[in-house]
Every structure is written in structure tokens, then in C-alpha cells.
GURODO-6914 format. One record per residue (C-alpha): x, y, z negated; residue number from 0; residue in one letter. Coordinates in nm, 3 decimals, m for minus. Layout:
<sites>
@c1 = X; c2 = Y; c3 = Z; num = NUM; residu = A
...
</sites>
This chain:
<sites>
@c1 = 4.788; c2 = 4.620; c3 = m1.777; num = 0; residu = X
@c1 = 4.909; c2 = 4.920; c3 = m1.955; num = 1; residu = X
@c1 = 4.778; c2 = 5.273; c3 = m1.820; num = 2; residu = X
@c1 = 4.844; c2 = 5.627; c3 = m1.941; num = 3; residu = X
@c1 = 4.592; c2 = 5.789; c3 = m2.100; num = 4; residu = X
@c1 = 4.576; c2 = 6.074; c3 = m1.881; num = 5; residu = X
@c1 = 4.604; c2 = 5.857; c3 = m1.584; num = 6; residu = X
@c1 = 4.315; c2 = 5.651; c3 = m1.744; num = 7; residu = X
@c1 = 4.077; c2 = 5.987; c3 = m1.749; num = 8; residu = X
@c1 = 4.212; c2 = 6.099; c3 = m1.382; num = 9; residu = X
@c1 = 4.233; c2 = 5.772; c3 = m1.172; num = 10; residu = X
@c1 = 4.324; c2 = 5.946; c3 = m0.892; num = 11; residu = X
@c1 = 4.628; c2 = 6.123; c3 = m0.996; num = 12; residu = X
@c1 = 4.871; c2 = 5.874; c3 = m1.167; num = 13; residu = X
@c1 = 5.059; c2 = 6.129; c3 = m1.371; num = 14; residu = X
@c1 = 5.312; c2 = 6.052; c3 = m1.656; num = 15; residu = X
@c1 = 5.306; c2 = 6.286; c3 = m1.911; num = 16; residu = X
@c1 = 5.641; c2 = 6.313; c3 = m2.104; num = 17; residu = X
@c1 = 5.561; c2 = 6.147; c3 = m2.435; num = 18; residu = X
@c1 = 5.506; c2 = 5.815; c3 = m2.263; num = 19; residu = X
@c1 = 5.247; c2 = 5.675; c3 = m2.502; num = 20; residu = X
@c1 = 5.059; c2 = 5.394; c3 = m2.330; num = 21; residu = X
@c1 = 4.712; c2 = 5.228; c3 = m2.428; num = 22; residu = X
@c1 = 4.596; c2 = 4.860; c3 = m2.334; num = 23; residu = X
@c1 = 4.304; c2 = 4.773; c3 = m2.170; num = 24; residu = X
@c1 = 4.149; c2 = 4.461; c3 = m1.965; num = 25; residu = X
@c1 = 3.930; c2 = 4.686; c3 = m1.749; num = 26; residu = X
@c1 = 3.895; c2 = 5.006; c3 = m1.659; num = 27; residu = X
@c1 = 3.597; c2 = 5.137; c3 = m1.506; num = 28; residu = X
@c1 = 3.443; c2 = 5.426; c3 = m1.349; num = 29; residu = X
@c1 = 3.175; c2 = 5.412; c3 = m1.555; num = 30; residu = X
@c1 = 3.336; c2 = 5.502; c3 = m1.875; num = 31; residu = X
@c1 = 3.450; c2 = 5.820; c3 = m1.780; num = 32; residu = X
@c1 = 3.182; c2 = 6.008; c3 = m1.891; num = 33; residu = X
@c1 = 3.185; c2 = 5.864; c3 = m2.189; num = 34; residu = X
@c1 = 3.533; c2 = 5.997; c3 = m2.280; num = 35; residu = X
@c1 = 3.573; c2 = 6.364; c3 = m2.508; num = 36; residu = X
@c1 = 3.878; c2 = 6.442; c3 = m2.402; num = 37; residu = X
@c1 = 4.044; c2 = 6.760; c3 = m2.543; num = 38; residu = X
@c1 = 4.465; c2 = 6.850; c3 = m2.471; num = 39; residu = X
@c1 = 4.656; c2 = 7.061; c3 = m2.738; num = 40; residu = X
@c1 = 5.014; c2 = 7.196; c3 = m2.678; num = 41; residu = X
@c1 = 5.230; c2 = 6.960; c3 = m2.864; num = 42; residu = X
@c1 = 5.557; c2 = 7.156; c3 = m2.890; num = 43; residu = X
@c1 = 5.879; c2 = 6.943; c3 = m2.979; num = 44; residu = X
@c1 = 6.259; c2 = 7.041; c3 = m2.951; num = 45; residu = X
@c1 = 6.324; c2 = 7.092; c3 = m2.566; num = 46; residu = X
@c1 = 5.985; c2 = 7.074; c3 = m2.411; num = 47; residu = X
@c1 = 5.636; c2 = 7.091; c3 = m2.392; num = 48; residu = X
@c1 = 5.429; c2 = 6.773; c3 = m2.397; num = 49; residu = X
@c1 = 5.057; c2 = 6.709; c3 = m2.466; num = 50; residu = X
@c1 = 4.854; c2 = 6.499; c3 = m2.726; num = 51; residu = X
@c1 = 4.509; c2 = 6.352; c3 = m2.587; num = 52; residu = X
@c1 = 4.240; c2 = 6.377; c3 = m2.850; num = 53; residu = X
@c1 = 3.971; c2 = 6.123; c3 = m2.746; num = 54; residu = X
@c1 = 3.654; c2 = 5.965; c3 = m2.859; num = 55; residu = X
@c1 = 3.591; c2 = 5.655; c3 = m2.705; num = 56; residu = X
@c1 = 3.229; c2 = 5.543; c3 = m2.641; num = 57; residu = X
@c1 = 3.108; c2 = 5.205; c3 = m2.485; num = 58; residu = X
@c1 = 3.285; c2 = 5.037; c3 = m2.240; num = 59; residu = X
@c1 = 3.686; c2 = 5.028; c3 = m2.203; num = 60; residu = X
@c1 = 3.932; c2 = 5.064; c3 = m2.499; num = 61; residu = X
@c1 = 3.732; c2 = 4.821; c3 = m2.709; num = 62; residu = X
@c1 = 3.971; c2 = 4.687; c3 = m3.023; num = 63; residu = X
@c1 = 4.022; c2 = 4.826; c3 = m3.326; num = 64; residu = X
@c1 = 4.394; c2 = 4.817; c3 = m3.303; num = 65; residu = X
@c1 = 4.346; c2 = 5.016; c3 = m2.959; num = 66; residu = X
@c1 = 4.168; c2 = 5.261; c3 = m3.196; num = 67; residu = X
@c1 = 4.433; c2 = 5.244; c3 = m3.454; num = 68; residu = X
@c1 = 4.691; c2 = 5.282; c3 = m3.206; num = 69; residu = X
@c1 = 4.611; c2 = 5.624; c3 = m3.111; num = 70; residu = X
@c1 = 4.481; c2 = 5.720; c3 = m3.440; num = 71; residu = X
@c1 = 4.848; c2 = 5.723; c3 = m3.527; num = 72; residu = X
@c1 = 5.004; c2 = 5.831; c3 = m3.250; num = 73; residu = X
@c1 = 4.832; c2 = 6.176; c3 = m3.343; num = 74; residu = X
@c1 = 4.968; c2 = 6.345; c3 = m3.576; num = 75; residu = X
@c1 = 5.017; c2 = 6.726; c3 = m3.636; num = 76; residu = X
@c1 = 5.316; c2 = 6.883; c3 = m3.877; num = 77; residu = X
@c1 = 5.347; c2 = 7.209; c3 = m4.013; num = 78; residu = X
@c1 = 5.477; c2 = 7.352; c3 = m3.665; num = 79; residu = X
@c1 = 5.213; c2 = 7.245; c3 = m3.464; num = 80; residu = X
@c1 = 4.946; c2 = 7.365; c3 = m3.717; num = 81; residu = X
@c1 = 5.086; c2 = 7.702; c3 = m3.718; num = 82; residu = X
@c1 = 5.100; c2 = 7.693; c3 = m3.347; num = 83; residu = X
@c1 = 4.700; c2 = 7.618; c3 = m3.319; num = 84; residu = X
@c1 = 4.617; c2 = 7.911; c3 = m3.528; num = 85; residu = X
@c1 = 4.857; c2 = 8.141; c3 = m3.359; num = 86; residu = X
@c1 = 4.701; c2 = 8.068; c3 = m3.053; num = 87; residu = X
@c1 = 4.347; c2 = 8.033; c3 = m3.164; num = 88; residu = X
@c1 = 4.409; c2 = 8.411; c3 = m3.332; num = 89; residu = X
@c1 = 4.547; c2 = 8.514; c3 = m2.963; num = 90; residu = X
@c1 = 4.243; c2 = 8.416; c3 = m2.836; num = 91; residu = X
@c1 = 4.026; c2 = 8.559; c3 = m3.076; num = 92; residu = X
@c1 = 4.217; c2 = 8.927; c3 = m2.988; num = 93; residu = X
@c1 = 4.187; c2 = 8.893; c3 = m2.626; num = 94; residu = X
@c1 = 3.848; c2 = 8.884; c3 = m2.721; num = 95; residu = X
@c1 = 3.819; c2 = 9.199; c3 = m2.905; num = 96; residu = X
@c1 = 4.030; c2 = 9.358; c3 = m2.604; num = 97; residu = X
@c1 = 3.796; c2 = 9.222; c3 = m2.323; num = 98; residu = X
@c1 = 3.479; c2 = 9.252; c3 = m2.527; num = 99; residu = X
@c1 = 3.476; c2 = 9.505; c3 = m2.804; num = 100; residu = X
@c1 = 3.233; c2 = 9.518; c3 = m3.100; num = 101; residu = X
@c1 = 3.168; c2 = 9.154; c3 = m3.081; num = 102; residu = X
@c1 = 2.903; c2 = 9.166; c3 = m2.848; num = 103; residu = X
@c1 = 2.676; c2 = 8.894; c3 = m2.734; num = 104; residu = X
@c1 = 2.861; c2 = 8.752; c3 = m2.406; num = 105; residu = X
@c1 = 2.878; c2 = 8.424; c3 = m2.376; num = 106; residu = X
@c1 = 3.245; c2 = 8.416; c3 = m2.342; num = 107; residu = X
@c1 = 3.337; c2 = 8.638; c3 = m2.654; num = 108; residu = X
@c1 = 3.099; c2 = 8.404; c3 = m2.887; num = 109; residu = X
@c1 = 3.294; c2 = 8.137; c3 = m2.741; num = 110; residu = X
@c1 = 3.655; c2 = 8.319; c3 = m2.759; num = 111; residu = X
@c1 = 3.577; c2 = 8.430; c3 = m3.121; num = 112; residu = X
@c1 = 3.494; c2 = 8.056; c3 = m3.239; num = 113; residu = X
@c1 = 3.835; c2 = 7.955; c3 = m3.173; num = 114; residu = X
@c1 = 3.963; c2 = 8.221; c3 = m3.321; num = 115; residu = X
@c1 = 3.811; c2 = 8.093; c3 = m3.667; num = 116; residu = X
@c1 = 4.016; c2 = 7.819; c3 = m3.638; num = 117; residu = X
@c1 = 4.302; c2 = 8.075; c3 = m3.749; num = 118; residu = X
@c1 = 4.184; c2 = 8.193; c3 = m4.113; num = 119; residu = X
@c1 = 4.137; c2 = 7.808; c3 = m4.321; num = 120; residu = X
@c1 = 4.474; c2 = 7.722; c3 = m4.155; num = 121; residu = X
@c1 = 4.657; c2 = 8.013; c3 = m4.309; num = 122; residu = X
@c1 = 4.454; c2 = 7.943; c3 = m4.629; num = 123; residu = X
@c1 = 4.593; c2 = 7.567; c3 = m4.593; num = 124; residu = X
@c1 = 4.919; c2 = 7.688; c3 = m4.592; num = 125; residu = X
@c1 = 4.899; c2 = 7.935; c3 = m4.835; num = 126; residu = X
@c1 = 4.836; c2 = 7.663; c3 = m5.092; num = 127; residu = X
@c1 = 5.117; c2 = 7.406; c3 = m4.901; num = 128; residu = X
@c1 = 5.330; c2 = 7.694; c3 = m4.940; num = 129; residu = X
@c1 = 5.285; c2 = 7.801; c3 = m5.307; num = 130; residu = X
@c1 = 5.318; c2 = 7.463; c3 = m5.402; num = 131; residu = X
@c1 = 5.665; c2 = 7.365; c3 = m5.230; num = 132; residu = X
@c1 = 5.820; c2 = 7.707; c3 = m5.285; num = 133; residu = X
@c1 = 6.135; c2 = 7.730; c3 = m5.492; num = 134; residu = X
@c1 = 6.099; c2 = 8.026; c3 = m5.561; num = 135; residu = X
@c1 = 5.728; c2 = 8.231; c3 = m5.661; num = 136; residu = X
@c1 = 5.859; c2 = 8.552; c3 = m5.673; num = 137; residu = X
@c1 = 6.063; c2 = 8.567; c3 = m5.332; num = 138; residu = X
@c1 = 5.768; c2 = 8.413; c3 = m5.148; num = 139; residu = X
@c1 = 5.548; c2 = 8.738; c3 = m5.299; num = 140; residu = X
@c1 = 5.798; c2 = 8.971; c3 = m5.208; num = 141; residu = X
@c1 = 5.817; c2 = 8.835; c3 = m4.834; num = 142; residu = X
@c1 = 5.440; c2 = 8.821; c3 = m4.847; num = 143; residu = X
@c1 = 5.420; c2 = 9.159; c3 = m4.966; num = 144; residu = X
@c1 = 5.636; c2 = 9.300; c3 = m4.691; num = 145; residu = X
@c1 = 5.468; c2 = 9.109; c3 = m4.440; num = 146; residu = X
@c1 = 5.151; c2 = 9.265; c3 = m4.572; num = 147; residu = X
@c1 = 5.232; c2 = 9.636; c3 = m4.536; num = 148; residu = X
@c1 = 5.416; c2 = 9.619; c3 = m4.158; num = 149; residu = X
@c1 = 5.135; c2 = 9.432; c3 = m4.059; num = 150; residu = X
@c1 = 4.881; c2 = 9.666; c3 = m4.244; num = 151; residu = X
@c1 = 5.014; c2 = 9.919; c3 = m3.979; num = 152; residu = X
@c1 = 5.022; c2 = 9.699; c3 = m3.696; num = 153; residu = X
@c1 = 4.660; c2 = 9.606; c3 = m3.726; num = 154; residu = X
@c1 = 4.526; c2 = 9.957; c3 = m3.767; num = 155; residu = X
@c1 = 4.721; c2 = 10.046; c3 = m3.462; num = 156; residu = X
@c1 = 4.582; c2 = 9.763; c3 = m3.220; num = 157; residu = X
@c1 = 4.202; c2 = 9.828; c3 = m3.338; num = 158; residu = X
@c1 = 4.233; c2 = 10.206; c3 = m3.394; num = 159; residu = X
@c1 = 4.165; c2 = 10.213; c3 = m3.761; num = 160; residu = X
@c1 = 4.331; c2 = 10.520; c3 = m3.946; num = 161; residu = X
@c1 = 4.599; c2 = 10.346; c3 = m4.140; num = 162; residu = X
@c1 = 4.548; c2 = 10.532; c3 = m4.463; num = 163; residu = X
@c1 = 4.261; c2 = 10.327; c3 = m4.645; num = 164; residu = X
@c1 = 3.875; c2 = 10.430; c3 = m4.661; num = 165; residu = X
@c1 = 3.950; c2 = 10.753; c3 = m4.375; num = 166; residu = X
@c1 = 3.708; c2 = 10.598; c3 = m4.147; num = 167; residu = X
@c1 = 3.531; c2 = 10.328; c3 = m4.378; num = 168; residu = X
@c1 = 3.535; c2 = 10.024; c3 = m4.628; num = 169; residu = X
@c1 = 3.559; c2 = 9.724; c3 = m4.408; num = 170; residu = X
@c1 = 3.833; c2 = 9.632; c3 = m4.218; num = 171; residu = X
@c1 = 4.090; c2 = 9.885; c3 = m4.359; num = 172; residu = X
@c1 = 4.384; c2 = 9.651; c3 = m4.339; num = 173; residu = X
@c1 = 4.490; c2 = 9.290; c3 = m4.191; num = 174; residu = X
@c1 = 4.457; c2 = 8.910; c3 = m4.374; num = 175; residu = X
@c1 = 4.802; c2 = 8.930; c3 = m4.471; num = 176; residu = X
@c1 = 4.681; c2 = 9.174; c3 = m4.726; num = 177; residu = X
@c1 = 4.433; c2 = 8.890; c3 = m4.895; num = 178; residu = X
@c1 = 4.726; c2 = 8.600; c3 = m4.863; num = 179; residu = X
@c1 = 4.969; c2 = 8.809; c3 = m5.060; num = 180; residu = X
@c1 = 4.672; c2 = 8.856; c3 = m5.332; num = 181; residu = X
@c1 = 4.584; c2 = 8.525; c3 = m5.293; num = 182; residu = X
@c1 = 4.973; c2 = 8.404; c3 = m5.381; num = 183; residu = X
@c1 = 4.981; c2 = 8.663; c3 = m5.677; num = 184; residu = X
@c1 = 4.693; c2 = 8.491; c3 = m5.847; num = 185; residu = X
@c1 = 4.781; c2 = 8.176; c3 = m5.798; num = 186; residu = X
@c1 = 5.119; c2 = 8.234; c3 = m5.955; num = 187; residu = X
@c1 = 4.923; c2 = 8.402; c3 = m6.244; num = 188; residu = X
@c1 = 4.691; c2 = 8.161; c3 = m6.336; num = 189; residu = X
@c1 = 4.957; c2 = 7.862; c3 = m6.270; num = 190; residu = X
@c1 = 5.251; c2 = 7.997; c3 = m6.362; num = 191; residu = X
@c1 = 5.431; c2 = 7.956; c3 = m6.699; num = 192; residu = X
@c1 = 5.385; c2 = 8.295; c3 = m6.814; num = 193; residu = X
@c1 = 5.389; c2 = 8.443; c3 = m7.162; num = 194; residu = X
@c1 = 5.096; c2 = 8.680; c3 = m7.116; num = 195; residu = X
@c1 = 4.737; c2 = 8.770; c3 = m7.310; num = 196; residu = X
@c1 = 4.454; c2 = 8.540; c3 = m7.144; num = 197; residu = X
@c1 = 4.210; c2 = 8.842; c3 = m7.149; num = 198; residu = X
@c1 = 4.458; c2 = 9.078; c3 = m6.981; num = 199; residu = X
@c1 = 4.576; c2 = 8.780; c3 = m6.742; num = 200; residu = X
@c1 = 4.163; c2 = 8.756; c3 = m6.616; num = 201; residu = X
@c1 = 4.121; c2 = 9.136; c3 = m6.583; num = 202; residu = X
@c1 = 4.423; c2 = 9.193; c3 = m6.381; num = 203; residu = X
@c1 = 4.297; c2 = 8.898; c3 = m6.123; num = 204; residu = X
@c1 = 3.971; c2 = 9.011; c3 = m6.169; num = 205; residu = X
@c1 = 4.135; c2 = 9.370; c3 = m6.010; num = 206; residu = X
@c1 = 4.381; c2 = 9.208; c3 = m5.769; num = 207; residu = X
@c1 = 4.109; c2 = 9.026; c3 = m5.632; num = 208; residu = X
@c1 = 3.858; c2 = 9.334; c3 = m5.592; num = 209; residu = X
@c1 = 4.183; c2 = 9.504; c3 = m5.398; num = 210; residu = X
@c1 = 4.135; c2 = 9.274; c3 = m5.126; num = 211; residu = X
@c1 = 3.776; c2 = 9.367; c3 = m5.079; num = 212; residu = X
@c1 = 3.848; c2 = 9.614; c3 = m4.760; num = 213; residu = X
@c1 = 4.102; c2 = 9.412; c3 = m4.556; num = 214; residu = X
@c1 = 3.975; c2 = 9.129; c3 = m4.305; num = 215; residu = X
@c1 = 3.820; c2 = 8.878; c3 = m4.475; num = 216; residu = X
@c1 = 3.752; c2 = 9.058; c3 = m4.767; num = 217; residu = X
@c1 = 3.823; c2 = 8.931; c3 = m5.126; num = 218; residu = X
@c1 = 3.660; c2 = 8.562; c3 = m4.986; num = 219; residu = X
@c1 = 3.993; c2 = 8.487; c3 = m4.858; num = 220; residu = X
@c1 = 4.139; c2 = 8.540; c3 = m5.188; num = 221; residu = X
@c1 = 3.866; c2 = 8.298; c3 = m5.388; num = 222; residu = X
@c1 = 3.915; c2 = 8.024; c3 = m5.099; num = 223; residu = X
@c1 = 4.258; c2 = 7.954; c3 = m5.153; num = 224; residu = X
@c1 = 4.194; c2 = 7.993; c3 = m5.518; num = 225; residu = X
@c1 = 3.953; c2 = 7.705; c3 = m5.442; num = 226; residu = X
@c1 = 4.117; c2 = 7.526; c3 = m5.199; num = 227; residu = X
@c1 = 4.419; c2 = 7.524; c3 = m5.447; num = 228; residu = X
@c1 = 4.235; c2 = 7.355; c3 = m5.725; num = 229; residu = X
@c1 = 4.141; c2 = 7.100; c3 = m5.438; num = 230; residu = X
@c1 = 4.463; c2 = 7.019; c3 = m5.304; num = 231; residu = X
@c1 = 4.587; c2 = 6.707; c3 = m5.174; num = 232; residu = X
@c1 = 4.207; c2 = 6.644; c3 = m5.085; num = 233; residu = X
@c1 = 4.076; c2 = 6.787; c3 = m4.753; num = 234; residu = X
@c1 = 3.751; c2 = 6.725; c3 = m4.745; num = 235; residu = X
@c1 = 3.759; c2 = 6.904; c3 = m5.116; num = 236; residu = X
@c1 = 3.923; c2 = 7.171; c3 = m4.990; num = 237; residu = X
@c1 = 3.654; c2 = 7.206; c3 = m4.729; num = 238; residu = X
@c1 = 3.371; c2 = 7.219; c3 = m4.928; num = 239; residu = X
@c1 = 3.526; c2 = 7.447; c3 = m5.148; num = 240; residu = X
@c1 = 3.590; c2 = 7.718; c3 = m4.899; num = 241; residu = X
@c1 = 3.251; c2 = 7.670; c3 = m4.727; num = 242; residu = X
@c1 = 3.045; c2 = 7.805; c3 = m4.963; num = 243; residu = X
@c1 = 3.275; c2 = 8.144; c3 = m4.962; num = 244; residu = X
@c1 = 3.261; c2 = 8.148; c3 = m4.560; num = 245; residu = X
@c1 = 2.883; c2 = 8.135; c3 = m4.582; num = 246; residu = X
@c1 = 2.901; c2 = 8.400; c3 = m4.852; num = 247; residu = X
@c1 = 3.100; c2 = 8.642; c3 = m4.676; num = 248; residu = X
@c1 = 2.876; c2 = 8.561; c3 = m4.332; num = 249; residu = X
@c1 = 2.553; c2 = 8.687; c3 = m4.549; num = 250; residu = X
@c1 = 2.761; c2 = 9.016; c3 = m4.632; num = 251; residu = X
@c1 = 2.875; c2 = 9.059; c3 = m4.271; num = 252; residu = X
@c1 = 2.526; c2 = 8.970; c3 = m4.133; num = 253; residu = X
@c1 = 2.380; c2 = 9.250; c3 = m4.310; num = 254; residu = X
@c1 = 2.655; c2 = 9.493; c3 = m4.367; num = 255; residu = X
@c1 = 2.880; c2 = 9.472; c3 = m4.073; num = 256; residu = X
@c1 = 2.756; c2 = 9.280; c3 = m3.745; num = 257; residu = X
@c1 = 2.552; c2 = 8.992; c3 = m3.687; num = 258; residu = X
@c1 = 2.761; c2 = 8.812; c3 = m3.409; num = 259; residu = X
@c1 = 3.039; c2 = 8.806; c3 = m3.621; num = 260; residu = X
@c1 = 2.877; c2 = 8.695; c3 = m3.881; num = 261; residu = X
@c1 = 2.738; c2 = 8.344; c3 = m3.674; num = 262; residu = X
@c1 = 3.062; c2 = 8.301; c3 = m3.519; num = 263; residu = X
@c1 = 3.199; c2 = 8.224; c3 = m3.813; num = 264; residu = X
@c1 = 3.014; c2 = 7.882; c3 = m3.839; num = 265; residu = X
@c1 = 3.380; c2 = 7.822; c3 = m3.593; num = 266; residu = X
@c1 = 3.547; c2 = 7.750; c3 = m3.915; num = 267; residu = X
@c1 = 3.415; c2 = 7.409; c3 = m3.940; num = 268; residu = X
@c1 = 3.605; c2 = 7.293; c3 = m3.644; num = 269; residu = X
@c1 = 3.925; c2 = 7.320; c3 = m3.870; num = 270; residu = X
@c1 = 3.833; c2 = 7.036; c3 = m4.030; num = 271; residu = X
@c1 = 3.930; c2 = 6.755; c3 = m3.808; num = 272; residu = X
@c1 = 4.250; c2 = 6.901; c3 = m3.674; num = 273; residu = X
@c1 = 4.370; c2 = 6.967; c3 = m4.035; num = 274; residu = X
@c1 = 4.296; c2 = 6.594; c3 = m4.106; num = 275; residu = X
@c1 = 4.558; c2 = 6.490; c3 = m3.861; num = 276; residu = X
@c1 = 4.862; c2 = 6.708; c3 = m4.027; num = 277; residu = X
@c1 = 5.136; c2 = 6.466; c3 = m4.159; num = 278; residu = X
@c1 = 5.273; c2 = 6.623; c3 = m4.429; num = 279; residu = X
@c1 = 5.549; c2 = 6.732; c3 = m4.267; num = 280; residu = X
@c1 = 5.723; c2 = 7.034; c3 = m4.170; num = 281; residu = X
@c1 = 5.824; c2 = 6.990; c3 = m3.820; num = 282; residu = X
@c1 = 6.153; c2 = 6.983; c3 = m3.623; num = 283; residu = X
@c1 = 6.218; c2 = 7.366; c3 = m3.595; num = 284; residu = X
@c1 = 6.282; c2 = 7.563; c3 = m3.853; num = 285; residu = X
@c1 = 6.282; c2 = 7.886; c3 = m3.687; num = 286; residu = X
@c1 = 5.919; c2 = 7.870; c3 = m3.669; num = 287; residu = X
@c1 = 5.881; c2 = 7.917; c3 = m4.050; num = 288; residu = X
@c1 = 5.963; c2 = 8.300; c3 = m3.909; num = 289; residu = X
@c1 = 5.826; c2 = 8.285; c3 = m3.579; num = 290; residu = X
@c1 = 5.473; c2 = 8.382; c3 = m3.740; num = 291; residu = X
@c1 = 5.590; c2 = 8.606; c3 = m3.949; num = 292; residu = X
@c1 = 5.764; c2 = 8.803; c3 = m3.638; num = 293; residu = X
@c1 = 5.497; c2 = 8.732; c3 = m3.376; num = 294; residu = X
@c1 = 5.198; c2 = 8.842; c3 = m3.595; num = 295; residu = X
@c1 = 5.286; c2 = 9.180; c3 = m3.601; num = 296; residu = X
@c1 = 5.424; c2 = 9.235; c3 = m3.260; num = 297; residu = X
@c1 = 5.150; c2 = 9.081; c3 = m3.086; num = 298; residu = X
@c1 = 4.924; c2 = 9.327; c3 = m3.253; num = 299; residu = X
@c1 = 5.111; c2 = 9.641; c3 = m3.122; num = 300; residu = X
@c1 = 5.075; c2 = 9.486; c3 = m2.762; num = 301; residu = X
@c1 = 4.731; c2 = 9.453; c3 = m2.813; num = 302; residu = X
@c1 = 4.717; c2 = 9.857; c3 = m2.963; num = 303; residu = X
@c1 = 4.926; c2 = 9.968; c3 = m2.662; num = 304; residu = X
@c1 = 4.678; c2 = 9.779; c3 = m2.427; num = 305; residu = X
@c1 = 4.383; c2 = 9.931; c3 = m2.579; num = 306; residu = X
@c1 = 4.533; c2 = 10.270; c3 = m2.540; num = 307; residu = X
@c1 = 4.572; c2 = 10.163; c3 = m2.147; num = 308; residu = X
@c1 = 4.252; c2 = 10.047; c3 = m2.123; num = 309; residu = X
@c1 = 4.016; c2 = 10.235; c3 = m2.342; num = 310; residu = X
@c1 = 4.226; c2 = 10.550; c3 = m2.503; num = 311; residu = X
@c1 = 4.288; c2 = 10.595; c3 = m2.836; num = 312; residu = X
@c1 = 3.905; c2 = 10.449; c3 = m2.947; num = 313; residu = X
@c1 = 3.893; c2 = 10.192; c3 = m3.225; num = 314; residu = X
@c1 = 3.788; c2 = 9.811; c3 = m3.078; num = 315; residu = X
@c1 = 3.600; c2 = 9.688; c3 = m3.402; num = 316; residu = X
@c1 = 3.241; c2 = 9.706; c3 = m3.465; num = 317; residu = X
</sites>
């Protein structure tokens, strides 16, 4: 008999979820239930809200390969939905900061602030996806470069840092859209066609690089993508190329800056499997290509004026 998946995990409430996707099995039992990882991500299409079930299946119950195979491609993530995941993974992560400044030790923060990892190797994903399916270098650096300096201001408004650079110190002086837009410079240098000195091409990476150094996520995020670049088309390369950066920039933060956030950012890992299931494709709404770019920014000004509510005018990080 056929049974929905969610119906399968809840036998007691026979619900049909709106994508209608069905699995076969002989036998159910009770048993198997605890034997199920079951984990439900908004799955946003045109005109509604569904949900795809991530499960591991263990033991008894769904017992053929083609069972297996069946929902292995029935889950699939585009563009849209990636972008989604790290907009709400970064949501999280700022809650976080509001509920629990200085990335203390609470449970829930530590918990909060590993999904919120999830958000920086997706952007660096895209980066790369991006740069390589632009038409045009140039106007994708100018819109980066925009995005960069509104949300430079937006971010030093929702965690009270003085927007003009090094006032109050050399961490954190401006937001990760500073490090994409260096990242997207670079790339373009070294893979661009362009009629320029070798030496003078290396020094003025060398520099644009070092300029990310205060802005979240440091100069790292620039020498990922850099990384994950070279890599592309291969995930599990791209992975391991960004690891070793991530662990780098944890030893720097353990020492320099704070040690929770330092060990919650061990979260990044988890990217790994949801990035295996993107498709290759862009997704159904094209609006969303400027949703980020317009949410981003105002969702950091509601989390300044909520600080301001809650705390005053005191800064939230660290």
C-alpha cells in the first residue's frame, strides 16, 4: 500500500502534505520509528509552501534500493531554495546575538549560532555559481559593491559598531558583503582576460585581499571562494578547500576574539550535505535573485532598532 511519508512517521495523524510524493512499503511497523532521522525544510514553490522530508532509513521498513532511489531524487534543492536556507539560517544566527549577546555559553545560542554557519559556505557557493554564469563581470562588481557599502551601514547599526572603520577596533568593522565583493574582484583578476603586468596583478590581490581583513569573516572568506573556485563543479573539493581556511580563521578567533565563536564554527560542516542536493538550477522565481539583496540589509536595521529597544544604544558583539 502506498503511505505518505509524513503519515508514515505520524501514524496517528494521516496528513497529506501538498507535494503528494508517496513511498511503497509491505509493512509498516511501530518499531521503525525510532529508527527514522527525520528533518523538514521549507520548500518554497510558486503559490505555496510545501515541505521536503529528509530521512535516513535504518532497519526495518523502506527496504529496496529503488525505495532509496526514489526519494533520493525526489530531493532536490535549486538556487532559490539554497538561498532561502541561508537566509534563514543567518536569521537565526541574529536572533541569537539579540537574545544572547557576546556569544555566550547557553545552550541555546551554541545551538542557534551553528545554524547560522550554514549561511557563510552557501554565499561562498554562490559567489563562485555566480561569477561563473554572469554575463557581465563588471556589473556584477558594481552591484556587489553597492550592496557592500548600504549593508556596511546596516550592520554597524544592528550591532552598534561605529560605522567609520577601526573607531572602536579591528574585527568586525563591516559586514560579509564586504569580503564577497573582494572575493568577485579577484576572481575577475586572476581569470579574466586582462592585459595587465603579472607582478602588479599579485600585489594588487595581495592588497584587496588584506582589505577584507576587518569585516566578518575576515580575509578567509576571500581565499575560500578563491579556493572553492579553482574546485568548482566538485563539492566535496570545494569542501576541503574551504575547511582548512574555516579552521584557520577559528585558531585566530579562538585566541584573538572569543572562544565560543570560534567552536561554533565547526557548524559549517553541516553545509555539506544540503549543498549536495542543489540541482543546478535556478529556481522558479526570479524575484528572489533580489530578494537577498533587499532583505539582507533591512533585516539588519530591525535587528539595530530592536537592540536599541531592548538594550540602548550598546554594541551586541563580543
Amino acid at each position: 500500500m502506498y503511505y505518505n511519508l509524513f503519515s508514515f512517521v505520524c501514524p496517528y495523524f494521516f496528513l497529506e502534505d501538498s507535494i503528494n510524493q508517496t513511498i511503497y512499503t509491505d509493512r509498516v511497523g511501530y518499531d521503525i520509528l525510532n529508527k527514522i532521522y527525520l528533518s523538514c525544510i521549507y520548500h518554497i514553490y510558486t503559490g505555496g509552501i510545501n515541505f521536503i522530508y529528509l530521512a535516513e532509513f535504518q532497519g526495518e521498513g523502506i527496504e529496496t534500493e529503488s525505495d532509496k532511489q526514489y526519494m533520493k531524487s525526489k530531493i532536490q534543492f535549486n538556487a532559490n531554495h539554497l538561498k532561502l536556507i541561508a537566509i534563514i539560517a543567518m536569521t537565526i544566527d541574529h536572533v541569537a546575538d539579540l537574545i544572547f549577546p557576546g556569544f555566550t555559553t547557553d545552550p541555546m545560542s551554541i545551538v542557534m549560532h551553528l545554524i547560522g554557519r550554514l549561511t557563510a559556505p552557501i554565499m561562498w557557493f554562490f559567489i563562485c555559481e555566480g561569477y561563473y554564469y554572469t554575463r557581465s563581470v563588471k556589473k556584477y562588481m558594481l552591484r556587489m559593491f553597492v550592496f557592500a557599502v548600504i549593508s556596511h551601514f546596516a550592520y554597524c547599526f544592528a550591532f552598534g559598531i561605529n560605522p567609520i572603520p577601526f573607531s572602536d577596533g579591528i574585527f568586525n568593522q563591516t559586514s560579509v558583503i564586504y569580503p564577497l565583493f573582494i572575493a568577485v574582484a579577484v576572481l575577475w583578476l586572476r581569470n579574466g582576460n586582462l592585459n595587465m603586468n603579472k607582478w602588479l596583478k599579485e600585489i594588487i590581490i595581495f592588497v584587496l585581499i588584506w582589505t577584507a581583513f576587518p569585516a566578518d569573516w575576515s580575509s578567509i572568506a576571500v581565499l575560500a571562494i578563491i579556493d572553492m573556485y579553482q574546485k568548482r563543479g566538485d563539492l566535496k573539493g570545494q569542501i576541503k578547500a574551504m575547511l582548512p581556511w574555516v579552521f584557520l580563521y577559528g585558531v585566530i578567533a579562538f585566541f584573538f576574539v572569543n572562544q565560543v565563536y570560534a567552536m561554533v564554527l565547526a557548524g559549517v560542516i553541516m553545509v555539506y550535505p544540503i549543498l549536495n542536493l542543489y540541482n543546478g538550477e535556478k529556481g522558479k522565481v526570479p524575484w528572489m535573485k533580489w530578494f537577498f539583496y533587499i532583505y539582507y540589509p533591512l533585516h539588519l536595521i530591525i535587528v539595530g532598532i530592536i537592540r536599541i529597544l531592548m538594550y540602548g544604544n550598546v554594541p551586541l558583539l563580543f
